[in-house]
N, C-alpha and C positions, 0 to 999 in steps of 0.2 A: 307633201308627205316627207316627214322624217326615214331614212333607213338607216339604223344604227344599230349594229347588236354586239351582247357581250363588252359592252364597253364597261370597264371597272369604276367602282365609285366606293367612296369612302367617307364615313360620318363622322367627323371627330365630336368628341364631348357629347353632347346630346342632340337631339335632332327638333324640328320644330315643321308642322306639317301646315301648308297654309292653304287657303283657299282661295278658288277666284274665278271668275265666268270668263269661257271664251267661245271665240267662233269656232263652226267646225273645223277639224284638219288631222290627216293620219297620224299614228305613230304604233311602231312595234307594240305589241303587247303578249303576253302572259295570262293564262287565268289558274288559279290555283286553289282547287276545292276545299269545301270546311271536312269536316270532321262529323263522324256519327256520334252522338250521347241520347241513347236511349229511343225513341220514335223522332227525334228532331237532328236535321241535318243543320250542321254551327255552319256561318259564316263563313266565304271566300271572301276573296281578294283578285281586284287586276294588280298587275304591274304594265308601266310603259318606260319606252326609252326618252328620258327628260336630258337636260344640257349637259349632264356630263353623266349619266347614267342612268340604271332604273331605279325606277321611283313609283309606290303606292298607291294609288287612284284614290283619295279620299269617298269612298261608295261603302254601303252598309247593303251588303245581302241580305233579302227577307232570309229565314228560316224557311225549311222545310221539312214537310211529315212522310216519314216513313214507319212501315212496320214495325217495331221492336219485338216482335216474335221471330223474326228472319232472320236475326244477329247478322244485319247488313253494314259492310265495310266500304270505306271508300277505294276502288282500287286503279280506278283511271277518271281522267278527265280532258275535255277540248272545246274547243268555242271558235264561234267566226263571229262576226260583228252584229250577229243579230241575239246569237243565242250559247249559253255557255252549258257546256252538259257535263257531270256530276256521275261516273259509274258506280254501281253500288251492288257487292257481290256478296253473297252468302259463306258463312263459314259450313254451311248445310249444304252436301253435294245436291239433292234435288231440290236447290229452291233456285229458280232462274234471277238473274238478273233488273235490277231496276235502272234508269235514269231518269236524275234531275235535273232540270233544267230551269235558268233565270237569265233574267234581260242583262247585260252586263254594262247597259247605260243608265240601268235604273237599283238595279239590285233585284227588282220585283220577280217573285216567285211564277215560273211559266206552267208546274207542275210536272207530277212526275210520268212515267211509261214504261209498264211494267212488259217488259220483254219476253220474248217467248224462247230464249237458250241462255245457256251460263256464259258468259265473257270476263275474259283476261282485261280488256280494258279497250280504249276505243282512239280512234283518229280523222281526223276533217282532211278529205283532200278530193281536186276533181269534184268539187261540189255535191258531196256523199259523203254521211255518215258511217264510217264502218267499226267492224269490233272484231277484236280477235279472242278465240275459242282457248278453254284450259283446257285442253287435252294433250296427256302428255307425250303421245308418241305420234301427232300429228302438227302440223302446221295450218290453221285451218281460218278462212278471212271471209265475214258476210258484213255484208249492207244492210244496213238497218231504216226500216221506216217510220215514218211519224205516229202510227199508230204500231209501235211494238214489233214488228213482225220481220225477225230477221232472213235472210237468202244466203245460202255458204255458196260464193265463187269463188272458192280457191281451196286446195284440201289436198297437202302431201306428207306424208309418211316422212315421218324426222327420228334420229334416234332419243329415247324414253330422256326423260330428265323432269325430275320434280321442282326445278325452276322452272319460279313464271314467266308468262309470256309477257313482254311488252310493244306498244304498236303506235309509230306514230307517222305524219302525215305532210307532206308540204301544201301547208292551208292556200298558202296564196298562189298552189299552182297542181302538179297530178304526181302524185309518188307515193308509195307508204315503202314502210322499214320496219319490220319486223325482227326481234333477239329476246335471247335471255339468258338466266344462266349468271355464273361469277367471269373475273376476272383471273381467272386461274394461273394463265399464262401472261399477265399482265394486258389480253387484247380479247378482244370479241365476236364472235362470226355470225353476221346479222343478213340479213333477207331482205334485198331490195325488190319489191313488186310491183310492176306496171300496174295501175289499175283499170287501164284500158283492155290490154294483149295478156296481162296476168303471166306477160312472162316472168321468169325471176331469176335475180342474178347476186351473187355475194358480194358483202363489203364488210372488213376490219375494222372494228371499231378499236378507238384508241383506249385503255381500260391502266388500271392501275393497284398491283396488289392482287388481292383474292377477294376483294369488295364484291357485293352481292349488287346485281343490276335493278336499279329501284325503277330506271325511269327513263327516255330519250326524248329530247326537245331540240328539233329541226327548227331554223328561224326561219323568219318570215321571206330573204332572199331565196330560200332552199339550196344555200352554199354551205351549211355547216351544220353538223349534228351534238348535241353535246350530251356524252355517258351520263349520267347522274347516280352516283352510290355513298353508302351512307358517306359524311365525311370528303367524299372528294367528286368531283367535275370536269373531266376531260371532253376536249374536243376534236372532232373529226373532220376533214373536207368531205362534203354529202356533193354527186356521190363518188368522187372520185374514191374517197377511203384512206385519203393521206393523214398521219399524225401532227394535228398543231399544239401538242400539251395542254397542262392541267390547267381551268379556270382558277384564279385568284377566290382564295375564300369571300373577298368582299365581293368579289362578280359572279358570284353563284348565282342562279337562279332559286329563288325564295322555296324549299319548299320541306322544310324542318318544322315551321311556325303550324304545321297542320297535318298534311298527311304527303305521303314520297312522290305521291301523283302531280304533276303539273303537264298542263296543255302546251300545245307546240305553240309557234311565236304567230299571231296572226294581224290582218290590218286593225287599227283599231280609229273608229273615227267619233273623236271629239263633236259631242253636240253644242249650241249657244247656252242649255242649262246644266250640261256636266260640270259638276267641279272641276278642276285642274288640282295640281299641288305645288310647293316649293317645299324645301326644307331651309333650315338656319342651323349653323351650327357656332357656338361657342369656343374660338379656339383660345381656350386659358392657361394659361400658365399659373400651377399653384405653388407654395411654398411646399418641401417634403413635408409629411409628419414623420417626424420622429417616434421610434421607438412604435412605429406602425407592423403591427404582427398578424397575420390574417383577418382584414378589417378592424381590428381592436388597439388601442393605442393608450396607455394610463398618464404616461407626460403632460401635465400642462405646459400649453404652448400656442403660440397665437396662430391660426393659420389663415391663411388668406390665398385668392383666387382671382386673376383679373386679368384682360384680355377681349380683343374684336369679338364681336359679332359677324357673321359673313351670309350670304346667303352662297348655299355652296350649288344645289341643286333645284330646276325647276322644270316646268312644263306650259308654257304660254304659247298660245296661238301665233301662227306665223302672221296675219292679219289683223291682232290685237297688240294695241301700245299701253302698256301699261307703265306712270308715270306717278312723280310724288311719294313716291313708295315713302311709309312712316313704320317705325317697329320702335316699340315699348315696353317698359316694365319686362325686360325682354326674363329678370334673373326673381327666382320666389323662395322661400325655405318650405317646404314639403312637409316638414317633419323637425323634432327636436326642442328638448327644455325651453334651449334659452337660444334667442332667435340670433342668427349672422347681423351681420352691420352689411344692407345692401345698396349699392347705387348703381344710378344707369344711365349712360350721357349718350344719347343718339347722336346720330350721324347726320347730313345734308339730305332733306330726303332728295331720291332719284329715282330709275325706271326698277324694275323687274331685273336685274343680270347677275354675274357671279361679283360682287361688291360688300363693303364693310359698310353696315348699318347701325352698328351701335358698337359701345363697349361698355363693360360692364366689370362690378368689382364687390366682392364678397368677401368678407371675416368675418373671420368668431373666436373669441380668447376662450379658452378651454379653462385658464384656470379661475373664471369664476364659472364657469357652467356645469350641470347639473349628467348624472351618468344617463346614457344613451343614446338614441341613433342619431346620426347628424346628414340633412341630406341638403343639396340644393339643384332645383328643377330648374328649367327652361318656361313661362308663361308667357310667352308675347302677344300685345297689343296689336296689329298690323295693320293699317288703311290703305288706299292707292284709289290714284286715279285711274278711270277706263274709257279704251279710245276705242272704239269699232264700227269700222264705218261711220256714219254720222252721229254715233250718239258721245256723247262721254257722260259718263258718273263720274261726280267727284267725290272722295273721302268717304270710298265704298268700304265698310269693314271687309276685312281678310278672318277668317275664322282661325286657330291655330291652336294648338296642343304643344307639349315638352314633354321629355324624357330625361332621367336624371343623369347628372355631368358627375357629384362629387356625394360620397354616402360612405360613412364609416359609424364605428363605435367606439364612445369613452366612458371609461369607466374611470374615477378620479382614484389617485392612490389611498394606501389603506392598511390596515392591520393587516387583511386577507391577500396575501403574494399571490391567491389566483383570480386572473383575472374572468368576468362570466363563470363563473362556477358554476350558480343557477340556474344557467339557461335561459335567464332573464331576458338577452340579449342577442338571443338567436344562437348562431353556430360560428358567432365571431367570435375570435382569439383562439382556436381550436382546427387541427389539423386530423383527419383521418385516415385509415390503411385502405386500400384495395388494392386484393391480390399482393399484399407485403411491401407496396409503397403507399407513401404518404400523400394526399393534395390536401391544400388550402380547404378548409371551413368544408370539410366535409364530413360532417357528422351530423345525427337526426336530432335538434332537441326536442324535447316534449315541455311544453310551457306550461302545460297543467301541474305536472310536478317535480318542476321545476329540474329535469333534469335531460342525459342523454342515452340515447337509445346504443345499446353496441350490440347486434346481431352477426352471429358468427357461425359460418360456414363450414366447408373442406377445409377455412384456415384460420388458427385465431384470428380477431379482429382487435385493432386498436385504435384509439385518441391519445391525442399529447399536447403540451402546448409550453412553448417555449415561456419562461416566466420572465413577463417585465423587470419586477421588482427584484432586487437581490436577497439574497438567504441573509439570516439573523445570524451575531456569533455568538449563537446561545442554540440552546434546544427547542422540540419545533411540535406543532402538535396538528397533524391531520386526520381531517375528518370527512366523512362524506357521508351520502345515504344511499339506499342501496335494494334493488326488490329483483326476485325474479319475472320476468312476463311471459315466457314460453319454456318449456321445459325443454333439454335436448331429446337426440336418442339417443337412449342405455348408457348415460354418462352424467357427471353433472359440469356443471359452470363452474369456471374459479375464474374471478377477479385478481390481478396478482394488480397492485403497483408500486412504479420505480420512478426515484428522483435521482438524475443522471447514471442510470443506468443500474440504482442499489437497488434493492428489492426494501420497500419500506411497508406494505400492509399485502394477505395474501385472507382473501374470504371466499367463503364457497356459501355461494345464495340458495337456497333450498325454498325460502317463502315468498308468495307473488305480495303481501303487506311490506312498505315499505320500511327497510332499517336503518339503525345507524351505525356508522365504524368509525370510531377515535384510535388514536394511538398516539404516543409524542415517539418521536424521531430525536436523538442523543445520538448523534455520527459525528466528529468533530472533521471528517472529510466533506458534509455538505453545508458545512458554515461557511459562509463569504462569497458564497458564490454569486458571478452573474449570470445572468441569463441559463438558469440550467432549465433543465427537459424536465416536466411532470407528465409519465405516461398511465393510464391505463388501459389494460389487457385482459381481454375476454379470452384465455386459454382453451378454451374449449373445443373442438374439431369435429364434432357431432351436432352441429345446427343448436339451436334452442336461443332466448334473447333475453337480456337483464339490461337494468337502467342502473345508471349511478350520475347522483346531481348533488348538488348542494356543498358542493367541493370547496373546501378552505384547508386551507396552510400559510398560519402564521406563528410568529414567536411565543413560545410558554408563556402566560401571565408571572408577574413577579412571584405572587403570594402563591402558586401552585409551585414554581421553582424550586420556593424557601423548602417547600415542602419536600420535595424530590433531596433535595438537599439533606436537610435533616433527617427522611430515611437511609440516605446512603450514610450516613456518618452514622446511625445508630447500628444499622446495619456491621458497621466493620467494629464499631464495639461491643455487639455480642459476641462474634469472631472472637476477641480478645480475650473476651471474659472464662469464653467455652477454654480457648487453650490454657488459660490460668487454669 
């Protein structure tokens, strides 16, 4: 048996999941419920503590069927090594409680147990299922049995609070922990209860901010409890109640990918047909791109990627030798025109450990390739041999997966100074407001036509985007299209937009058919510029939502110029004429 918890672990570049048969043998684990959509309960996941962290149990949960009349949610979940149970409460005060339950060596659906009282959520400990009650001016704790039927042993009068309750357990020995509630004071004041004597006695949790308490996860030693709120992870000595600080974001406990609920840490034991995992991770060093602006980049320019292979993390039997280890074709291009220049030079094969098994080397010249998205995945090949007891396999496949290292967008240069106008290209090159600051590529585009969504609130909203390409020293002509999709309240929309800060076009959308807006721009202040700011601005402060796409801004055609021309100068000789 492994005992290790909270050990931090980190993936650089992409990860690569691998597969492999071993003898039985413990390790820490996790289980972490799916999600409701519609009558069908999605997919969980284990987690175990692998060599230098936790690591994903390659297993596929059956599905499960639930009511879709009962608008049931996931709100807690716990397991022991036989069986992993799934809470699922009603947003409907009279409809009780369900769980579901699957083998967590097999994934296979155990089905479900439709309960006889509403629960806050539930915890394994003392070899007993139990669940805590949402009522809010009580504290109230029953056992629950295989056939539904829960028993309240415990039931005190607490003050009213419309936070939830949460309830967790020391699987591998007798305790539960009962809180809820924010972080208000920065700490937490939790219920430790015998489950034998049902005495109870208080313990401080260590808390942080005014985070709302999603969740509590006791490991497997039952030395340590960790807060879980949105965004952050503290931890507590259980049960003394001493503060050891925040979890590292990458040693969190997985449970964003699904729903806030995760099970406490319990034994987990490895059968001779469970998979195991390892990951790989690509540690590259790439060239900058240049003139790279929220994923979007118009410079041609060569860029290239190259760097070990390593196996960073894994899971192998204490009693299994696994030998010869081979990893290939480790690098793919996913996506994109005009494909990279890839190669891939493995390493000696050797065992199963934390070791550099390949390297690998990826470019692509930009300036003959073609506008759009550029990505390159992780595919490895993976063999090994297998030593267990008396048998070996040799040049057993390893099964494995990738996730992407490098993924950007080009768009070659052009008459048109903006880059992604269209929306062609997603929400790259384009920056958006929340709440009156800006982040990276966050904006909605709508690909159908070709353009982006700016829905605006209690406060205008805006996109901008820094322009590649520099201003002409001539005059300028923009254009865009333009539609309403929502109307506000008792106001209308105005589009205003500004190039570095001028006011250059100002429309008021009134119809949901989409229009057009030109204008040329003659400012002899935004000729020359680099890099200047194209914003627009949904002024609007009464809700309502308008699209605008198809955005260009470039230099006046010649023959429109001459034109511009020739009316000004005719123009100032009428002047003349009138004063004669």
């Amino acid at each position: 048996m492994r005992i290790q918890s909270l050990v931090a672990f980190v993936f650089v570049g992409f990860w690569v999941v691998a597969i492999f048969t071993m003898d039985a043998f413990a390790a820490n684990a996790t289980f972490v419920p799916g999600s409701v959509s519609g009558s069908s309960v999605l997919a969980g996941l284990i987690e175990v503590q692998g060599s230098s962290g936790r690591i994903t149990v390659p297993l596929t949960f059956q599905t499960g069927t639930v009511n879709s009349s009962q608008s049931l949610n996931v709100v807690g979940a716990t397991s022991t090594d036989s069986t992993t149970y799934t809470l699922l409460t009603s947003s409907t005060p009279s409809v009780n409680s369900v769980l579901l339950l699957n083998d967590p060596h097999t994934g296979v659906s155990l089905g479900t147990i439709q309960l006889d009282a509403r629960l806050g959520d539930i915890a394994y400990t003392n070899g007993q299922l139990y669940g805590i009650g949402s009522n809010s001016t009580a504290l109230q704790i029953a056992t629950i049995s295989a056939d539904g039927t829960t028993h309240n042993v415990f039931n005190q009068p607490v003050s009213s609070s419309t936070a939830i309750w949460r309830l967790s357990g020391v699987g591998n020995g007798s305790g539960l922990l009962a809180g809820r509630g924010s972080f208000s004071s920065g700490t937490l004041q939790g219920s430790l209860i015998d489950p034998t004597s049902f005495s109870v006695s208080a313990i401080t949790l260590a808390g942080q901010g005014s985070n709302q308490l999603k969740d509590m996860v006791i490991n497997a030693a039952g030395s340590m409890v960790a807060s879980v709120a949105v965004g952050t992870q503290t931890l507590t000595s259980f049960p003394s109640g001493a503060s050891l600080g925040p979890i590292a974001g990458s040693a969190q406990y997985r449970t964003e990918t699904f729903s806030n609920a995760v099970s406490d840490e319990f034994n987990y034991n490895y059968l001779p047909t469970l998979p195991g995992a390892a990951s790989i991770s690509w540690n590259a060093t790439s060239t900058p791109l240049v003139g790279l602006n929220d994923g979007l980049t118009r410079t041609p320019q060569v860029f290239s990627a190259s760097g070990p292979f390593m196996i960073k993390n894994y899971v192998a039997p204490d009693a299994t030798v696994l030998s010869n280890v081979t990893v290939s074709n480790q690098i793919t291009q996913a996506s994109g025109p005009t494909p990279f220049v890839i190669s891939v030079q493995n390493s000696a094969p050797g065992d199963l450990s934390n070791r550099v098994v390949g390297r690998g080397t990826a470019t692509l010249d930009l300036a003959t390739a073609q506008r759009g998205f550029y990505q390159v995945l992780g595919s490895a090949s993976v063999t090994a041999d297998y030593s267990y007891g008396t048998t070996v396999d040799h040049g057993r496949p390893v099964q494995s997966s990738g996730g992407s290292l490098f993924q950007f967008a080009y768009e070659p240069i052009s008459s048109n100074l903006v880059g992604n106008g269209d929306a062609a290209l997603g929400n790259a090159g384009w920056d958006g407001s929340l709440g009156g600051l800006f982040f990276p590529q966050l904006v909605t585009p709508n690909l159908r036509d070709h353009s982006f969504i700016l829905s605006s609130g209690s406060s205008p909203i805006a996109m901008r985007q820094s322009l590649q390409l520099p201003t002409p020293n001539s005059a300028m002509q923009l254009s865009f299209t333009y539609n309403l999709t929502a109307p506000p309240s008792g106001t209308t929309n105005e589009i205003q937009v500004f190039l570095n800060s001028i006011l250059v076009a100002d429309v008021l959308p009134t119809s949901t058919s989409v229009q057009t807006f030109q204008t040329t721009i003659d400012n002899p202040s935004l000729e020359n510029l680099a890099n200047p700011i194209l914003l627009f601005q949904d002024s609007s402060s009464f809700g309502g939502q308008v699209e605008v796409g198809n955005i260009s801004l470039s230099a006046v055609p010649e023959p429109m110029m001459s034109s511009l021309l020739l009316l000004a100068v005719g123009a100032q000789c009428l002047r003349r004429l009138r004063r004669a």
